[in-house]
C-alpha positions in Angstrom: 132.1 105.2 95.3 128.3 104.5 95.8 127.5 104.2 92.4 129.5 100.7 92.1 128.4 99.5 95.6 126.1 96.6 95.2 124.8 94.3 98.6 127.9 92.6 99.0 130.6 94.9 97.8 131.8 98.7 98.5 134.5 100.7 96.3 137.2 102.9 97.0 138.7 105.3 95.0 142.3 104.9 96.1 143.9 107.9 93.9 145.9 107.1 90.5 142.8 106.3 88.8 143.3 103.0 91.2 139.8 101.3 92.9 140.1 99.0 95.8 136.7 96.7 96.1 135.5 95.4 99.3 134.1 92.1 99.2 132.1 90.0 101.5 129.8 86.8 102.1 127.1 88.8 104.2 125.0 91.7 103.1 126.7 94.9 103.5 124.1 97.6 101.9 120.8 97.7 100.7 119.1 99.5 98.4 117.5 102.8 100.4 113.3 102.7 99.5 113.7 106.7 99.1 117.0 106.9 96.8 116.9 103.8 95.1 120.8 103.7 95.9 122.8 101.3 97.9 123.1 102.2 101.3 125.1 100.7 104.6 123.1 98.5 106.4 123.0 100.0 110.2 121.6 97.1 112.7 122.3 99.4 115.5 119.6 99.4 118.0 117.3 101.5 119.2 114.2 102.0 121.4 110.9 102.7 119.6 108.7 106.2 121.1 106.1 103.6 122.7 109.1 102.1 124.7 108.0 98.3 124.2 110.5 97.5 121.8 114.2 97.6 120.7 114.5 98.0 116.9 117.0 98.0 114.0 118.1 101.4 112.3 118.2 100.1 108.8 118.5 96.8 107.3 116.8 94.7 104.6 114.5 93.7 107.4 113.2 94.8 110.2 113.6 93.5 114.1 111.5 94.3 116.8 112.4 93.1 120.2 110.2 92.9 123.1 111.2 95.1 125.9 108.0 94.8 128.3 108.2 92.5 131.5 106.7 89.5 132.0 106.2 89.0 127.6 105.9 85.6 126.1 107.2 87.6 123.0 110.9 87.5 122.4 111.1 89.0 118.8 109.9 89.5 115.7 111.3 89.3 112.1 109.3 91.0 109.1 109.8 92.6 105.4 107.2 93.9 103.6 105.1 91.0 103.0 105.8 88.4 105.7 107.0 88.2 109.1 108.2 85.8 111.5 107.2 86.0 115.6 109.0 83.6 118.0 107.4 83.1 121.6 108.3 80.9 124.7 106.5 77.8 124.0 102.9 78.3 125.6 103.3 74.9 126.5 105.6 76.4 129.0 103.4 78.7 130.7 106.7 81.0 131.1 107.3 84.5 129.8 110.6 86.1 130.1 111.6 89.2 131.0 113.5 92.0 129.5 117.0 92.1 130.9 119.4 94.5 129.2 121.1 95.8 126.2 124.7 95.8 126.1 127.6 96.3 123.5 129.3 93.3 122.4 132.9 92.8 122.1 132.1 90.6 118.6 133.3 92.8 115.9 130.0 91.7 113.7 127.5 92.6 116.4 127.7 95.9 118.2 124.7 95.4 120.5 123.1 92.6 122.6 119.7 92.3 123.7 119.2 89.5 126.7 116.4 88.2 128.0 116.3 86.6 131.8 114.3 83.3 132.8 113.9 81.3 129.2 113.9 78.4 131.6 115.5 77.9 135.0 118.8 79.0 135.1 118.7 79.8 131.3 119.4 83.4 129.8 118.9 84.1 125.9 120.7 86.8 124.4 120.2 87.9 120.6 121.9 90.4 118.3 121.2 91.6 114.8 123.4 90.6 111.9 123.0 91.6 108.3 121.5 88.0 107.6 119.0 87.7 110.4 119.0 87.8 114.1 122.0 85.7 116.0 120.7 83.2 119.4 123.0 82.4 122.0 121.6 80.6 124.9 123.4 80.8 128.1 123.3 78.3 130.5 123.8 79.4 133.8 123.1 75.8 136.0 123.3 72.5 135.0 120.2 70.4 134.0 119.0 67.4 133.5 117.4 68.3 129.9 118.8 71.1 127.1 115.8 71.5 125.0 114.5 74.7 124.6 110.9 75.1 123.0 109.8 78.0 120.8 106.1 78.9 119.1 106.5 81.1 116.1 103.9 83.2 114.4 104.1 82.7 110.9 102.6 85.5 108.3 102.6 84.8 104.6 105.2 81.8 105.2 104.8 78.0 105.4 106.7 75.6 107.5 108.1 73.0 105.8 110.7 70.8 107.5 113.6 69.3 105.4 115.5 66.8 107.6 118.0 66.3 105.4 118.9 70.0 105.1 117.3 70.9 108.4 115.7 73.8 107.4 112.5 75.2 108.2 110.1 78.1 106.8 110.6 78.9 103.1 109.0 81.3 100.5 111.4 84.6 102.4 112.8 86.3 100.2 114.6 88.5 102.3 114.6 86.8 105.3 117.4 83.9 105.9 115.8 80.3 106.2 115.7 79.3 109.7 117.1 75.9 111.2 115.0 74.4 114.1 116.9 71.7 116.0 114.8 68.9 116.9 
């Protein structure tokens, strides 16, 4: 019933004048710009006409990821007023490249983007989630050191680091708080 959905919950009209309300923790819909109506959130991904990046359908924010060889540029985050670009570290002198999409055999995620060469021997893949975008860094050799180093691009957002909490950028209002390990 779309007129009771809200972000986190969808109803069902079950017959017998009975409802059955899903529930959950995670953003589920969003409010469409156009209809003003709660919508399904649809983090599938697709490729944008210029073919340099890999997008989300429709979600309360919007993820580009870089599909180019040889970027710096992994992905961006961004709403309406602020956004969010995270880069190899420059300090690096490294840029990745673009390795494949894939489906994904998590039943939150249904597609993978990974990117080849973060460091030596080190693959990052990413997916979309209705909270933000999901890192997982796969090792493929053994090394001496694990620390992988990041620049990001703020716009209209402040880093502020709170070791206690471990959390990073604030004033998002839409956009999860990010935790950077140190």
């Amino acid at each position: 019933i779309r007129e009771l959905r809200t972000e986190k919950q969808k109803v069902y009209d079950v017959g017998n004048g009975m409802k059955r309300a899903e529930l959950s923790m995670s953003p589920m819909c969003m409010v469409d710009k156009e209809t003003g109506c709660f919508e399904e959130i649809d983090n599938t991904l697709v490729e944008d006409e210029e073919k340099k990046h890999i997008r989300n359908c429709k979600g309360n924010f919007d993820v580009a990821f870089a599909c180019e060889e040889d970027d710096a540029e992994l992905f961006s985050i961004s709403n309406k007023t602020s956004s969010i670009t995270v880069q190899i570290a420059q300090s690096k002198k490294k840029k990745s490249k673009f390795l494949k999409r894939k489906k994904s055999k998590d039943t939150v995620v249904s597609e993978i983007v990974a990117f080849e060469g973060l460091e030596n021997g080190v693959d990052a893949e990413y997916s979309v989630t209705s909270c933000g975008v999901k890192e997982n860094i796969v090792i493929k050799e053994k090394s001496k050191s694990y620390r992988y180093d990041f620049d990001l691009k703020l716009k209209n957002l402040k880093y502020e680091y709170d070791k206690e909490n471990r959390k990073g950028i604030s004033e998002i209002k839409h956009i999860p708080s990010f935790t950077i390990a140190t």
